[in-house]
C-alpha positions in Angstrom: 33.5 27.0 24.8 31.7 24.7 22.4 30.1 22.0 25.1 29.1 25.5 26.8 27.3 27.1 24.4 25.8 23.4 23.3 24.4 23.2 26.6 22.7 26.7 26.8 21.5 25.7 23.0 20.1 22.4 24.5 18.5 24.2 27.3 16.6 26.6 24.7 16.0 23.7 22.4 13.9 21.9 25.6 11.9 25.2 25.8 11.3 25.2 22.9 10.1 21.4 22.6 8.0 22.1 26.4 6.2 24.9 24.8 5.3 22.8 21.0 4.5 19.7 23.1 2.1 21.7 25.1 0.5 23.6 21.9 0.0 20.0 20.4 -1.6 18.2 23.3 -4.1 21.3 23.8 -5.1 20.7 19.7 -5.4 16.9 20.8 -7.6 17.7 23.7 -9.8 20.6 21.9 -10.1 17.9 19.1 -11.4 14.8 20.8 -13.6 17.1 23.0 -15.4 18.2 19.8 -15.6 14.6 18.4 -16.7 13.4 21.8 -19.8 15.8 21.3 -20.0 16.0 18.0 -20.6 12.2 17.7 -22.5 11.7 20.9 -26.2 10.5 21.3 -27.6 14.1 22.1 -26.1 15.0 18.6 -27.0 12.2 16.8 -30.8 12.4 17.6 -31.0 15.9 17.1 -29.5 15.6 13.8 -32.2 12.9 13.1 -35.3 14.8 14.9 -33.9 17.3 12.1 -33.5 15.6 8.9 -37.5 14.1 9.9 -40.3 14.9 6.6 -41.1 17.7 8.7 -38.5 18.5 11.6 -41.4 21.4 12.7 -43.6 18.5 14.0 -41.2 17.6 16.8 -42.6 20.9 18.7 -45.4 19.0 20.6 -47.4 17.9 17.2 -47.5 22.0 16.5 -46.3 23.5 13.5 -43.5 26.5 13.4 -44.8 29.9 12.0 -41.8 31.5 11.0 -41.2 35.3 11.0 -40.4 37.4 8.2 -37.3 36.0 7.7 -37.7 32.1 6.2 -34.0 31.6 6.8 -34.1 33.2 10.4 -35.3 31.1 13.8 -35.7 34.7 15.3 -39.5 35.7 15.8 -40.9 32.2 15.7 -44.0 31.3 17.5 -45.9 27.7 17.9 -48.9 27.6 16.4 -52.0 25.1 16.1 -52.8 26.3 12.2 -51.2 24.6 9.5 -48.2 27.1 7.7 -47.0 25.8 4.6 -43.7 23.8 4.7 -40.6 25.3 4.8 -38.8 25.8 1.7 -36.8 23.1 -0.2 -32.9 23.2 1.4 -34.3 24.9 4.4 -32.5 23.5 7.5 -32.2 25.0 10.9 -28.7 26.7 11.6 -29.3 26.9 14.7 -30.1 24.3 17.9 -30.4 24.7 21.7 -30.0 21.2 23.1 -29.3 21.6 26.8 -28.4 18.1 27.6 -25.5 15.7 27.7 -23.5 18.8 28.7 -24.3 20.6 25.0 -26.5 23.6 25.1 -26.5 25.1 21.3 -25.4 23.1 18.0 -24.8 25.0 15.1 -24.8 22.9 11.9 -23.5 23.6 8.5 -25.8 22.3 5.6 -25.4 18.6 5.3 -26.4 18.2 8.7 -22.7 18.2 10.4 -21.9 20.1 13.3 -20.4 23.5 12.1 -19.4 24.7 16.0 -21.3 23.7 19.5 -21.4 25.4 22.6 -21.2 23.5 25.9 -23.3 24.0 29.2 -20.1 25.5 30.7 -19.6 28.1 27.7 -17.2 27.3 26.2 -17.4 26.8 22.1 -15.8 24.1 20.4 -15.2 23.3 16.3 -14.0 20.8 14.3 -10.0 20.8 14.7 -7.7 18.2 12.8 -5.8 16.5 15.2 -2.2 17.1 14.9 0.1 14.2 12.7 2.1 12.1 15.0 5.3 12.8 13.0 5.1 16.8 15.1 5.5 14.8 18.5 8.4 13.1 17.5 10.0 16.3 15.5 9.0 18.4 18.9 11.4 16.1 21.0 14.7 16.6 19.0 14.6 20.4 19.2 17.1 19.7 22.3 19.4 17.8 20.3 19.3 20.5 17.8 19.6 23.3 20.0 22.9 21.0 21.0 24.2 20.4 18.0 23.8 23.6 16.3 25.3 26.1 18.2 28.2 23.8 19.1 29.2 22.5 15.5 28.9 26.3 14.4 31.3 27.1 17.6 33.4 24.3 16.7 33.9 24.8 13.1 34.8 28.2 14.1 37.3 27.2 16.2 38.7 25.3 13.6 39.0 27.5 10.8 40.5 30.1 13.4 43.0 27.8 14.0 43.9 27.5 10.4 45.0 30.7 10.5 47.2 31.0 13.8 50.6 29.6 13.5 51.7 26.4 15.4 54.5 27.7 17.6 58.3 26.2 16.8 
């Protein structure tokens, strides 16, 4: 009865450890995707095209005239008369890319990549990758799925045996 219900535990455990192994390597994948982009060349000259004295010169030699919101890319136009710089802090939220398979970065305010969206749509942040110690502790959920159900069945056993007398 014990080996029997070990083996059912075992076979729930290796669910279990299937489905955890799955969730981790998904986290692995989404993470180094985002690292892959996030560090990439695309990234990395945007980010310095950015951070320039005046990033609003890298529009053909044109300056930006910004809407009524400073904060807000929404309602800009190019324009060939000088605007007054933007104020101090001010940093685009906001990029569209479209190359090396990235079509919009959206940056926090130190310049890092907040989120990005990819040519294929789908949107990617940053994600810690997951501590090697959860693959290892993902592969003994069979052997505890074994071992629990059957010491719990077996010590049961046992103390019902205590109380059964041995026959004369």
């Amino acid at each position: 009865m014990a080996l029997f219900v070990g083996v059912l535990g075992a076979i729930a455990g290796g669910l279990a450890s299937y489905f955890d192994l799955q969730s981790l390597l998904e986290q692995r994948e989404r993470h180094n995707a985002f690292e892959r982009f996030a560090n990439s060349a695309v990234v990395q000259a945007e980010r310095k095209r950015l951070q320039a004295p005046d990033p609003f010169a890298a529009y053909g030699g044109k300056t930006i005239k910004s809407g009524a919101d400073p904060k807000s890319t929404e309602g800009w136009v190019v324009s060939d008369s000088p605007v007054p710089p933007p104020p101090p802090g001010f940093i685009l939220d906001h990029s569209d890319v479209n190359k090396g398979g990235i079509k919009s970065l959206f940056w926090a305010n130190n310049y890092e990549v907040k989120s990005l969206e990819t040519e294929d749509g789908q949107s990617l942040f940053p994600e810690p990758a997951p501590s090697f110690w959860l693959y290892p502790l993902a592969a003994t959920f069979p052997f505890l799925g074994f071992l629990a159900p059957w010491g719990l069945v077996s010590a049961l056993i046992w103390v019902g045996a205590g109380f059964v007398d041995a026959p004369r």
